[in-house]
N, C-alpha and C positions, 0 to 999 in steps of 0.2 A: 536609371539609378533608382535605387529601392526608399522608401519612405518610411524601410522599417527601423525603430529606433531600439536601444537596447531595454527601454522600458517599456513599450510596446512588444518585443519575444518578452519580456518578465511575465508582465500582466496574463500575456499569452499562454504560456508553461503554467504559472499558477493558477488560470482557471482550468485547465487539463488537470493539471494536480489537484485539485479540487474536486473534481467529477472524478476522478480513480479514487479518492478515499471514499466518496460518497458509496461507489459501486463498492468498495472493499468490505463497510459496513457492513450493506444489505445481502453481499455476498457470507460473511460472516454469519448472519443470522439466518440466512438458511444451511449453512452448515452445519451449525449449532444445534438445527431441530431434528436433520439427519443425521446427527450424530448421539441424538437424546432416543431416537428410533434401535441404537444399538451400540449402548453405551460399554460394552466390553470391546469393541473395536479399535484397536491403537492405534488403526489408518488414521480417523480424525485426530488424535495427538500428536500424531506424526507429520500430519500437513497443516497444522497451528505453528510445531516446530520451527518447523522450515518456512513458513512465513514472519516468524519469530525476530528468527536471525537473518533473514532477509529487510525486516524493519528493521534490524537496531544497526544493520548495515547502511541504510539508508539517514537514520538519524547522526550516525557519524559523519556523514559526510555533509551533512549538512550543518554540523557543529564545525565543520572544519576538522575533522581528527585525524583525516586521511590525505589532506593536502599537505 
């Protein structure tokens, strides 16, 4: 039988969640400088986009909007 409790996966997942924003940041900031290296590029607007609406996807659902 497992010892794992539902606050224990929470605690679990949120420090995962936690280290994926951290990497998202610093992912962020070097795309930012390769993107300042060739600023008529619409690729970097385009994959901000798309990670855009992938966050506000994620904040929905975490507000509840989609259950």
């Amino acid at each position: 039988m497992s010892d794992r409790t539902a606050d224990s996966a929470y605690q679990e997942h949120r420090e995962a969640i936690d280290s994926h924003i951290r990497a998202i940041r610093a992912l962020l900031d070097d795309h930012g400088r390769a993107q300042a290296t060739e600023p008529r590029n619409w690729g970097y607007a385009g994959d901000l986009a798309h990670v855009r609406g992938e966050l506000a996807d994620i904040a929905k659902g975490l507000a509840g909007e989609d259950r």
